[in-house]
C-alpha positions in Angstrom: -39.4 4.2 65.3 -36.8 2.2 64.1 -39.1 0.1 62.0 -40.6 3.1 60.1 -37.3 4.5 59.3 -36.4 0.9 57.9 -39.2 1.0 55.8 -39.1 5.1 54.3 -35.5 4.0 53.4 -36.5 1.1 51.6 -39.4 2.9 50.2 -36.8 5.6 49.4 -34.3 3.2 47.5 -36.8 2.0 45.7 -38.3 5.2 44.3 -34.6 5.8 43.1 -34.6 2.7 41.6 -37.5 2.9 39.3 -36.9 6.4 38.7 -33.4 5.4 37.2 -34.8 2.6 35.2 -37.7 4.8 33.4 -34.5 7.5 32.6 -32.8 4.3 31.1 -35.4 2.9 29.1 -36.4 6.3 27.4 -32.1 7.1 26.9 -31.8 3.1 25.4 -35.1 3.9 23.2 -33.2 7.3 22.3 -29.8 5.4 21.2 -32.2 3.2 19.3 -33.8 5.9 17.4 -30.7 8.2 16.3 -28.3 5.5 16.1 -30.6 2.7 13.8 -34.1 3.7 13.1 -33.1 7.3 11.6 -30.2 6.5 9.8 -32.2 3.8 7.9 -35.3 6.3 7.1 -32.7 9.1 5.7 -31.5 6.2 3.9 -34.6 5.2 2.5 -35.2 8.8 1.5 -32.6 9.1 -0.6 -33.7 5.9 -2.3 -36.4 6.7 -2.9 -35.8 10.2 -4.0 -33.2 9.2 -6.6 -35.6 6.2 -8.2 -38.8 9.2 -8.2 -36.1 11.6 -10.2 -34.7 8.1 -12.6 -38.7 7.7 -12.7 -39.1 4.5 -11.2 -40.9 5.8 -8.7 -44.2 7.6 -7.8 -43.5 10.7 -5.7 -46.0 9.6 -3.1 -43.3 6.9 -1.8 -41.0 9.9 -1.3 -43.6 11.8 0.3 -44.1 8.3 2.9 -40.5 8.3 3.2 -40.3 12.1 4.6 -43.6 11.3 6.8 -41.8 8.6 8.3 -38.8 10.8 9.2 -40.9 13.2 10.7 -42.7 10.4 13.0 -38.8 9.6 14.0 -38.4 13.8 14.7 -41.6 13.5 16.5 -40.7 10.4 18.7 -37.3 11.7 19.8 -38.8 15.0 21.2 -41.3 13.0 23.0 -38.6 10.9 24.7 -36.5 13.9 24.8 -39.4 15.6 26.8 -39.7 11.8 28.8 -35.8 12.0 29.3 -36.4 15.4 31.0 -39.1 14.0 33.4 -37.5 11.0 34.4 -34.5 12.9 35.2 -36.3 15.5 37.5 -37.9 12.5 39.1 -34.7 10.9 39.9 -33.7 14.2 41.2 -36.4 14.3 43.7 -36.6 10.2 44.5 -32.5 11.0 45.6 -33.2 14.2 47.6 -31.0 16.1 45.8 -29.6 17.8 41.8 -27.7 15.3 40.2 -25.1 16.7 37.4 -27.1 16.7 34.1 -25.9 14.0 31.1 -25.5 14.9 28.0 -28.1 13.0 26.2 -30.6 15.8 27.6 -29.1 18.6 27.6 -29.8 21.6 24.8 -28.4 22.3 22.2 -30.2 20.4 19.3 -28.6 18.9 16.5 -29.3 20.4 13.3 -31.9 18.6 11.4 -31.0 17.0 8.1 -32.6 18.2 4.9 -36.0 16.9 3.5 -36.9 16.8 0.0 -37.8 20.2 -1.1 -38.3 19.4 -4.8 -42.1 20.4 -5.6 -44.4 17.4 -6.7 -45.2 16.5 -9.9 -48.3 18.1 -11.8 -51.5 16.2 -11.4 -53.5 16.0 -14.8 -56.2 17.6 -15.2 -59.4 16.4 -14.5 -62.6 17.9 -16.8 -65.7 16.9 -15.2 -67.9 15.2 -17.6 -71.4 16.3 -18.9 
């Protein structure tokens, strides 16, 4: 009896254990994201936004710019959602509710504007006879 409680404690600590390091590798993943990768895509947006309107630039590299923020919007609900889960699993590997940090709870920040300009024109293309 002794031995089997030995060993669903250990089993126990170890559930916690991996449980916490999954919530810590999505929350470093989600410092990484806001705090480098999307400052440097808003910055590349306005780069490239400013050489399209000084005409040094094609509009589709704005466009790929705006894509790529969107990826980063994309990839920070998903490890918002994975933050979530890990959490609840902690909860449940530790038996009990464990007070909530910030980095998932609600509310949102607001998101930053995209380009709204319309694209340019294409030419016209007359089909040939």
């Amino acid at each position: 009896a002794y031995r089997n409680r030995e060993t669903v404690q250990q089993l126990v600590i170890q559930e916690v254990q991996r449980a916490y390091l999954q919530y810590r590798q999505s929350a470093t993943e989600m410092e990484i994201l806001k705090g480098k990768v999307r400052p440097e895509v808003e910055l590349a947006i306005k780069r490239t936004k400013k050489a399209y309107e000084e005409g040094n630039a094609n509009y589709l590299l704005v466009l790929e710019s705006t894509r790529q923020l969107l990826d980063n919007y994309l990839r920070e609900a998903q490890l918002k959602g994975e933050l979530r889960r890990t959490w609840a699993e902690l909860e449940r590997s530790a038996g009990r509710r464990l007070l909530e940090p910030k980095s998932i709870q609600s509310p949102d920040e607001p998101t930053p504007d995209l380009p709204t300009e319309t694209p340019p024109k294409m030419p016209e293309v007359k089909p040939t006879s």
